[in-house]
VORO-656545 format. One record per residue: residue in three letters; y, z, x of N, C-alpha, C in turn. Coordinates in pm, whole numbers, plus 50000, padded with zeros to 5 digits. Atoms other than C-alpha are relative to their C-alpha. Layout:
REM VORO-656545
AlaYZXYZXYZX
...
This chain:
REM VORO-656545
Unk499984996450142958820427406846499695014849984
Unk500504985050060958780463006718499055006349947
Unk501664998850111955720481606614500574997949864
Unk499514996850149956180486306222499065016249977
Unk501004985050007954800523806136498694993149858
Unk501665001250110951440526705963500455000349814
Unk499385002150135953430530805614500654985049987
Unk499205017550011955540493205673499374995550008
Unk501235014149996952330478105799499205001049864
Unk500534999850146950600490405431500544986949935
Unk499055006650085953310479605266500044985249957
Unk499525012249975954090442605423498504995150009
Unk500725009049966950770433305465499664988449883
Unk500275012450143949920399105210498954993050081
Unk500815012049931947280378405288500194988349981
Unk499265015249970948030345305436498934987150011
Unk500875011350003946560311105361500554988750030
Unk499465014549961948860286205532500515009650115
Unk500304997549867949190289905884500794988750124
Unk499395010849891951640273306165498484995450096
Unk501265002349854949630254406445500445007150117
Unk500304991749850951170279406715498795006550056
Unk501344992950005948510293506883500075014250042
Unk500244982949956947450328806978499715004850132
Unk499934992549825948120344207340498635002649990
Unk501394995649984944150353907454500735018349956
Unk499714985449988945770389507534500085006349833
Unk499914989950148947220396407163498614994549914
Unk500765002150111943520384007020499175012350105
Unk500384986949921942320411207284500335017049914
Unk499324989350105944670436107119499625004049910
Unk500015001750155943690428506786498175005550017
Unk501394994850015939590433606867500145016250084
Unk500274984849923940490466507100500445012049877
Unk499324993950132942470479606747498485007049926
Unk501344994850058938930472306626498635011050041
Unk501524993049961936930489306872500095013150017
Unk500044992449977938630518706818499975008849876
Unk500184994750118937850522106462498745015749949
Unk501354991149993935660554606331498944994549926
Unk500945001550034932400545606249498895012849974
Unk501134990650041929180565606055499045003250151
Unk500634992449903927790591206327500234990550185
Unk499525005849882930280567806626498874988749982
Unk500635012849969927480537106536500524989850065
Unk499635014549959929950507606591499464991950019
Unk500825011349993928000482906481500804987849978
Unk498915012950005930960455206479499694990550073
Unk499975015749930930800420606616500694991649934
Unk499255011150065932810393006671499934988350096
Unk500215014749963932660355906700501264997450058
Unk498585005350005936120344706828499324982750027
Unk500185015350012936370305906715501374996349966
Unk498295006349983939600286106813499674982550012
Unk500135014850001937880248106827500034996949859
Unk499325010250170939030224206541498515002049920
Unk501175005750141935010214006439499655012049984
Unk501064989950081933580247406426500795007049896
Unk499334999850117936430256206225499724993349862
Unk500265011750060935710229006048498685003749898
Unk501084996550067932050239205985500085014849934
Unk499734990050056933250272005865500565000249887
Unk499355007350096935590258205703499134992649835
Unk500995002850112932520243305462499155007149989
Unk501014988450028930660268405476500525012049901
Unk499244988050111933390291205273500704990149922
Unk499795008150121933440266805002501244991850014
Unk498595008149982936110247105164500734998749999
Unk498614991049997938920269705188500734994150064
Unk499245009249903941200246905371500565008950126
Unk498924992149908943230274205524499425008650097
Unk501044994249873939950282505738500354993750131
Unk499485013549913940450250705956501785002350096
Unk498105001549959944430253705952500535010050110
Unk499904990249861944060288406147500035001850140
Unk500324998549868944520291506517498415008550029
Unk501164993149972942000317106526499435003249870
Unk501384996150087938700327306301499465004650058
Unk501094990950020936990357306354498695001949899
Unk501664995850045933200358006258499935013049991
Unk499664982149977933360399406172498434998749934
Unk501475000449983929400405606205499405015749957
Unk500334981549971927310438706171498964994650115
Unk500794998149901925100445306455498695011349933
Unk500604989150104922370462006218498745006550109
Unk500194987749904920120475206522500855004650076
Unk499114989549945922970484306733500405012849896
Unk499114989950060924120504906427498785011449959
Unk501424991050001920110520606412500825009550158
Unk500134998449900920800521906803501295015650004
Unk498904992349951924250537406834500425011749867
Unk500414989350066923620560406510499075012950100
Unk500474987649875921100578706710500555006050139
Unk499174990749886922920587507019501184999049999
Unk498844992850047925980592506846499655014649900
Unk500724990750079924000620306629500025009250116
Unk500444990149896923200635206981501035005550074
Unk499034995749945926380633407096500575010849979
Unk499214987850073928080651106833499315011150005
Unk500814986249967925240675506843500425008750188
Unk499234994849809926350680707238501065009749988
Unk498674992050037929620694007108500365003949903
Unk500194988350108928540711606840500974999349893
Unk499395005550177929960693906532499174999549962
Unk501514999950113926140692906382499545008750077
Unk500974992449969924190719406425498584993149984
Unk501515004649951920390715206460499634996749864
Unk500555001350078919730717806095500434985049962
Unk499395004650016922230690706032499464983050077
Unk500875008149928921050669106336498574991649977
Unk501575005450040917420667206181500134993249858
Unk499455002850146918840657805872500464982550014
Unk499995015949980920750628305986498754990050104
Unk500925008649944918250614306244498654993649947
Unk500985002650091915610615905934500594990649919
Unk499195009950103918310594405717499584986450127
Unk499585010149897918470572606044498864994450015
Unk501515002450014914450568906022499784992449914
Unk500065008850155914680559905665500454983350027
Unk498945011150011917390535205731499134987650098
Unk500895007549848915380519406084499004988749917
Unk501165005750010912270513905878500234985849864
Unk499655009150105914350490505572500084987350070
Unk499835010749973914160457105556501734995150057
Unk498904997749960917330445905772501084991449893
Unk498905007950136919070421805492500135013349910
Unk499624987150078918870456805277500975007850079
Unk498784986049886920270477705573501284991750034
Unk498925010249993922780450705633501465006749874
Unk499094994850075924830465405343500335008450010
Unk499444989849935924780497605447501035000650154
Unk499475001449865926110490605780501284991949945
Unk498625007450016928890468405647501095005049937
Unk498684986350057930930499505486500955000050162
Unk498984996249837931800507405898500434987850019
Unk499555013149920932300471405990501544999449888
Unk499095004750068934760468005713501945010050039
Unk499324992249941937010497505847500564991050109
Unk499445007749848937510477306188500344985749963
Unk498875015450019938470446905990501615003849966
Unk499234993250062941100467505821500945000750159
Unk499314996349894942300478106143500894988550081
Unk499455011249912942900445806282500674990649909
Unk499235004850102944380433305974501855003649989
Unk498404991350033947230460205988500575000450192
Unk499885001449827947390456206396501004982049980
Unk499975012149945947970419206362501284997449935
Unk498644999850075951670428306166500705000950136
Unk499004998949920952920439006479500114990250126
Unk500095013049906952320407206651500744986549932
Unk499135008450068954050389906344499034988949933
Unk501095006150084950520375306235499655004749851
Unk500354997450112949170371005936498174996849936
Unk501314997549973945800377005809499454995549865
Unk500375000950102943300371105524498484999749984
Unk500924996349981940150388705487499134994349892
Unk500465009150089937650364305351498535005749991
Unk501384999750030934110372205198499214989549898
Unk500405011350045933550343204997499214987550046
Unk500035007949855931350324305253498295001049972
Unk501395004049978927480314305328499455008150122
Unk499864991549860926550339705540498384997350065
Unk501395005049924922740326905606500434986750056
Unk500195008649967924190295905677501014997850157
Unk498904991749891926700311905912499255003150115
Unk500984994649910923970327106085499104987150077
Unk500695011849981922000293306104501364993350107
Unk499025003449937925090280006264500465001750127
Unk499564994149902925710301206550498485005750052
Unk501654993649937921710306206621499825015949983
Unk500374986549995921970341906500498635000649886
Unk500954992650021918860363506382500555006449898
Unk499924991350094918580383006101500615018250043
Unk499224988849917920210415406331501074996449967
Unk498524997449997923580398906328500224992349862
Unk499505000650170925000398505948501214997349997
Unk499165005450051928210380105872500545007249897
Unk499844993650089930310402305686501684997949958
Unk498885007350044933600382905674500574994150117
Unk498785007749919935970356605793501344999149996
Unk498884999149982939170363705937500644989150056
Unk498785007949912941530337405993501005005250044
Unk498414994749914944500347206193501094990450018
Unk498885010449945947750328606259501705003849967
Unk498214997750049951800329506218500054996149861
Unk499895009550159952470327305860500714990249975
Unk499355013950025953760294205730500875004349801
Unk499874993250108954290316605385500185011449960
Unk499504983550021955680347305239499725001449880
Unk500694998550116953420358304935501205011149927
Unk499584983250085955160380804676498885012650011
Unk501354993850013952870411204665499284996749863
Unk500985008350139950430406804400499695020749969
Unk500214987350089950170432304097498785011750100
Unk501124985949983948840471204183499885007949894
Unk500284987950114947380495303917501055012450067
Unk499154988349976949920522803857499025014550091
Unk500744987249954948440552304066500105010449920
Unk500954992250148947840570603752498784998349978
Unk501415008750093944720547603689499565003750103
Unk500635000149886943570557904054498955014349995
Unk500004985850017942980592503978499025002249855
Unk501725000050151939400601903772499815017749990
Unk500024986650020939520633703606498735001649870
Unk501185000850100936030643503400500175008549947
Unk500444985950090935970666303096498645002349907
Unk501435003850110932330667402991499644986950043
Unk500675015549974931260629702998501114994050001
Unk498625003650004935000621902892500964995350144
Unk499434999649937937090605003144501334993549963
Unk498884995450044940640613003105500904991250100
Unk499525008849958942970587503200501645005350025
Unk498654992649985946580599203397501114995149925
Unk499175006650026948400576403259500785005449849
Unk499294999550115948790596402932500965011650093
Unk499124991349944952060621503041499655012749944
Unk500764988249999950340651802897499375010350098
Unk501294993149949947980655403140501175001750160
Unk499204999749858949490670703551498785004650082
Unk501174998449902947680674703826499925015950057
């Protein structure tokens, strides 16, 4: 199959909620997490994790755990997409040092973030958990628009029990549940679904006033 360029994979992507039972080569679910691991992350952290789950019951229990989305179950594959909230303490700091190595932060810069990185260390980790899930969400993205050129289809779910997620899989308050990806061949071809004109995207302030593109007056 042909790649599709980074503009066709935008384009075509729909998210899919019916799902053949073919299953998924190991290699292209390889593919699809190496897409992820090569996403950029805040100061190179990469605090990403992932569950790969391909058995019927734990599907199953996932499956009720995200309010009983049917089309959890129906998936060949379900990705658990996690944060790693001390790896992302961990690999913040000697990604800070790195970049300092090769002199993209200077020293002032350096003391600056490793004091944010202090702040961040000493928060309760269900608080820091949100911060950290801006980067994780990047490397879902990635593997969302990766998994076009395999002819999969994807559907990035946050609607879900994520303490009970955690209870489930014996994780700790470190690893945070920050969505479920089902994966599979689509069984369905969504229309796209309505986008705001990219007029409305675009925030222009005059004073407190915000000036909306959409009137033809206004140019950029």
């Amino acid at each position: 199959m042909q790649a599709l360029s980074t503009k066709e994979a935008i384009e075509s992507r729909r998210s899919i909620r019916q799902f053949k039972p073919e299953a998924i080569n190991d290699s292209i679910i390889m593919e699809l997490l190496e897409s992820a691991r090569l996403a950029p992350s805040g100061c190179n952290s990469q605090p990403w994790r992932f569950k790969i789950v391909k058995d019927k019951a734990t599907k199953e229990q996932l499956q009720a755990l995200a309010y009983d989305q049917k089309f959890v179950s129906q998936a060949p594959v379900v990705l658990v997409v996690c944060a790693d909230v001390q790896g992302y303490i961990d690999g913040r700091t000697s990604g800070v040092q790195d970049l300092a190595d090769i002199g993209v932060f200077d020293n002032r810069l350096s003391q600056i973030l490793n004091e944010t990185t202090h702040k961040k260390s000493a928060l309760d980790f269900n608080v820091l958990s949100h911060s950290v899930a801006f980067n994780v969400a990047i490397a879902i993205e990635h593997i969302v628009l990766r998994a076009l050129d395999f002819g999969l289809g994807t559907c990035w779910m946050k609607l879900m029990n994520e303490q009970a997620i955690q209870q489930l899989f014996g994780w700790d308050n470190n690893i945070v549940p920050v969505a479920l990806l089902p994966i599979g061949y689509p069984a369905e071809a969504p229309a796209p679904r309505k986008r705001v004109p990219i007029e409305d995207l675009i925030i222009y302030l005059t004073g407190a006033q915000l000036i909306n593109l959409s009137n033809p007056c206004l140019k950029l």
